[in-house]
DRENVODREN-864132 format. One record per residue: x negated, y negated, z negated of N, C-alpha, C in turn. Coordinates in steps of 0.001 Angstrom, whole numbers, plus 500000, padded with zeros to 6 digits. Atoms other than C-alpha are relative to their C-alpha. Layout:
# DRENVODREN-864132
XYZXYZXYZ;...
//
This chain:
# DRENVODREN-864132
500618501228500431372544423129731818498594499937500593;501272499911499112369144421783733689499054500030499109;501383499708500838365790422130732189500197498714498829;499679501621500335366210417830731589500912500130498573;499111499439500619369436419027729609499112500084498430;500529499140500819367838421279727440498953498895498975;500667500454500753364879419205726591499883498523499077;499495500529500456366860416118725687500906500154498410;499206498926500897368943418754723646498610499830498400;501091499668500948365397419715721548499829499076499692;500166501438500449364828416002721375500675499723498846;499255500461500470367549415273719684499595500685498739;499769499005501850367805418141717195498544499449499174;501831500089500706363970417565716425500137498240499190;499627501565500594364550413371715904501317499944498466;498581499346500984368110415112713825499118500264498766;500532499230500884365751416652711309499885501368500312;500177498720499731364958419972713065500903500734500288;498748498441499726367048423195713852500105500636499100;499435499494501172367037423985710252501341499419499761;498948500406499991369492421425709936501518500223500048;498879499951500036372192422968711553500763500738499302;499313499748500462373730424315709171501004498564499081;499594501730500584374188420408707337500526500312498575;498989499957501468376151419659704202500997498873500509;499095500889499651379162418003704050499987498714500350;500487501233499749378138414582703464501131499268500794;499378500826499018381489413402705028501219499266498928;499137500666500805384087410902703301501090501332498795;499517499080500788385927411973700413501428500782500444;499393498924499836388110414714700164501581499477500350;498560500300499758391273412825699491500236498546501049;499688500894498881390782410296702520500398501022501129;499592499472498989391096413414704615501093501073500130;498824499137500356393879415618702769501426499362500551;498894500783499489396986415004704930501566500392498746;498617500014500999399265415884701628499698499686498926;500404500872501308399283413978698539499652500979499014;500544498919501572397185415910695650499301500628500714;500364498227499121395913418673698175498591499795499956;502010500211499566391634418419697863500228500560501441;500803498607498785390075419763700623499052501191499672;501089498672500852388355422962700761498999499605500045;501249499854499761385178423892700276499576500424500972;500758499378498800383151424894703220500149501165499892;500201498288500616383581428940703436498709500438500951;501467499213499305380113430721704307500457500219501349;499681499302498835379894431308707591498507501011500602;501401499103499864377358434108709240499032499172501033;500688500537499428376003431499711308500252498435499626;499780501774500235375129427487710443500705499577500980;499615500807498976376949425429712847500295498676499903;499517501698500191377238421758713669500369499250501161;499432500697498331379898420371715924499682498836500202;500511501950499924378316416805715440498953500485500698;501276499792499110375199418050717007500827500788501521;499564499393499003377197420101719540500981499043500970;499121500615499298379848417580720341499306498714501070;500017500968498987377284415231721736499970500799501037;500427499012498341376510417768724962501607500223500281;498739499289499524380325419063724841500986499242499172;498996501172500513383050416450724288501657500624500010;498670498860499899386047419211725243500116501036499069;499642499109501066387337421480722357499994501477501153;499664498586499257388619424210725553498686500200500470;501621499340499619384648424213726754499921501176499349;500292498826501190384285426621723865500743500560499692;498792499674500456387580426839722329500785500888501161;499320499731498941389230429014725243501367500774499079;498550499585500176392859429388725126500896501269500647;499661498303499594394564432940725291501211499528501236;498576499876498969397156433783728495501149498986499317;498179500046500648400110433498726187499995498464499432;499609501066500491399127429835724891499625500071498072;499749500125501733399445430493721151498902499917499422;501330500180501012395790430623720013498702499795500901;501817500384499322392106429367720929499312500997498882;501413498657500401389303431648720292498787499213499543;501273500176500319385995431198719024499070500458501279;500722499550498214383340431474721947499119501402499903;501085498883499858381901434069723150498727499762499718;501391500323500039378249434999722258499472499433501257;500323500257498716377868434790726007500209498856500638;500007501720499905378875430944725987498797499504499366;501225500666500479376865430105723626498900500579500141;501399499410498953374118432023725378499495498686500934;500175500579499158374764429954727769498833498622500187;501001501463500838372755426742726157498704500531499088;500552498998500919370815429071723842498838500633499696;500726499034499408369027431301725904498453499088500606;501456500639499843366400428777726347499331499371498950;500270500389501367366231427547723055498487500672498980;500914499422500939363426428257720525500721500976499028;499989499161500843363788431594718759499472500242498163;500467500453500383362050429921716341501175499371498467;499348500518501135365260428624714240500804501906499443;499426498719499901366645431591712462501597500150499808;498994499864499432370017430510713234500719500625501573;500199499583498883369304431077717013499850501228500081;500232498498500007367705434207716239501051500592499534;498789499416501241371020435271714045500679499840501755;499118499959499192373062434231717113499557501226501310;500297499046498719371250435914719770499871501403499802;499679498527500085370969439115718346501305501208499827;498587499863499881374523439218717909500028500071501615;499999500205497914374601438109722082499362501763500095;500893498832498977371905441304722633501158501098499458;499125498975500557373963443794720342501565500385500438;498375499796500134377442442935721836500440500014499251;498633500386501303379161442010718731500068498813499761;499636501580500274381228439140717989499479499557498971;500148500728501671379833436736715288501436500004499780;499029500025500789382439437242712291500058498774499223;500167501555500779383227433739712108501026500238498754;499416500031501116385172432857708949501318499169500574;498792500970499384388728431308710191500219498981498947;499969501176500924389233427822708271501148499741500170;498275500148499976393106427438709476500775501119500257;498831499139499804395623429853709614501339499584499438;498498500431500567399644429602709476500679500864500227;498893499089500803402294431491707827500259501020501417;499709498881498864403534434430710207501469499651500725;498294500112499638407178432934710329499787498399501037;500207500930499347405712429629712076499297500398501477;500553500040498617405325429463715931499132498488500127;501092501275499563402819427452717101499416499964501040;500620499937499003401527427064720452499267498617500212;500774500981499576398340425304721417500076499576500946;499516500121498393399225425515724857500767498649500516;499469501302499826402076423158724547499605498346498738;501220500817500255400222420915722164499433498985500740;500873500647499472397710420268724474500699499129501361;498729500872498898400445419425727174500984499233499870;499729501272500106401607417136725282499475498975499246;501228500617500894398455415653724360499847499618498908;500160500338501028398263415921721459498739500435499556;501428499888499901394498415623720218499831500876498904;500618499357501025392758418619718299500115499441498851;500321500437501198392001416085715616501349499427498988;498612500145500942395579415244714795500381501289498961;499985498821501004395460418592712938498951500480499397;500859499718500591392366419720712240498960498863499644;500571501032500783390614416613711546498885499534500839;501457500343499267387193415245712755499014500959500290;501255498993500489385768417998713524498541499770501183;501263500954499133383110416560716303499129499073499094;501399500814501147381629414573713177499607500813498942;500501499706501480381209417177710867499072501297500312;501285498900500013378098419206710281500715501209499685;499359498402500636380251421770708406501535499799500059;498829500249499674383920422128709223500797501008498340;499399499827500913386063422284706098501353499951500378;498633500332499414389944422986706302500511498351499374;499487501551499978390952418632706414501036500195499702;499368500072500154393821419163706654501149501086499613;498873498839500471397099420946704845500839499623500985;498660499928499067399497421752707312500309500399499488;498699499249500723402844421652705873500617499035501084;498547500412499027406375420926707047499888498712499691;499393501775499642406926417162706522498501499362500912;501308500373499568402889416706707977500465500208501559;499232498741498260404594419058711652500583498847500199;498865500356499966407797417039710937499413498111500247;500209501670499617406385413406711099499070499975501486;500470500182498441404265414073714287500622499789500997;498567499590499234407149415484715735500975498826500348;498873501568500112409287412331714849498748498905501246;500680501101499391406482410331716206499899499998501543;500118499894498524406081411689719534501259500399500514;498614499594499180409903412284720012500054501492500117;500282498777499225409081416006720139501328501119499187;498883498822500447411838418994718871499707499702498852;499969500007501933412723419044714698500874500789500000;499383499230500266414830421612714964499034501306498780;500433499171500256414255424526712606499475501215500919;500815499084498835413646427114715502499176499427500906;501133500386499354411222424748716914498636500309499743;501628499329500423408320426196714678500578501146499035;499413499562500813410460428611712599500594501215501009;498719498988499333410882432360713839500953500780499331;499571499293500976412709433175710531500962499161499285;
//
């Protein structure tokens, strides 16, 4: 990113309410406009060891795989390396002590222990891989997450939630289509 970059970047956050900020509060529509199963709240936010806010992040980076990188095999996206988010970072003011939290993680070599907000059953296949090849958008499952200061699990993935996408885009409904059991 160029110097220009960067200091557009500080602009922003600073006009945002500072680099304390990013950690945010929810502050985003209610719970049951974004629960994709009838009754289901949404969670609560779970601690994470670092604030983060993909609304502040998503204006610079509009691609989920920028960050999100997807393993060989397809089946799962990662959390970024410290050394990505170095990448933007490393010029940043040391000054927020989120930055400082991140980067000393970066100097130490250890992964921030993010907190995972989705996970699914062990008997369900799931590949992001094909997913994304058949465009189907991040937010059809996990929700808005480019608007939200704090990413809460949106949505319950269950079977008839899979099963109506599926219908919609013509895609497999077989039981061994997400079912290795």
């Amino acid at each position: 990113m160029s110097n220009q970059c960067w200091k557009s970047l500080l602009a922003l956050v600073t006009l945002a309410g500072g680099l304390h900020r990013l950690g945010g509060s929810p502050g985003q529509e209610p719970a049951e406009a974004r629960s994709s199963k009838p009754g289901v709240a949404v969670e609560q936010p779970k601690p994470q060891p670092i604030p983060f806010s993909h609304k502040l992040h998503s204006v610079f980076i509009t691609d989920c795989l920028t960050c999100h990188a997807m393993s060989v095999s397809g089946w799962e996206l990662s959390y970024p390396p410290e050394a990505k988010c170095m990448e933007c970072h490393a010029n940043t003011s040391t000054k927020s002590p989120a930055i400082s939290k991140l980067t000393a993680y970066y100097n130490e070599h250890t992964e921030v222990p993010w907190v995972k907000i989705y996970a699914l059953p062990d008997e369900i296949l799931f590949s992001h891989k094909r997913h994304i090849k058949g465009k189907v958008e991040c937010a059809a499952c996990h929700g808005l997450v480019a608007e939200r200061e704090v990413v809460t699990k949106e949505r319950s993935i269950w079977m008839q939630f899979c099963i109506d996408c599926h219908k919609e885009r013509k895609a497999a409904t077989t039981c061994r289509s997400c079912h290795n059991r």
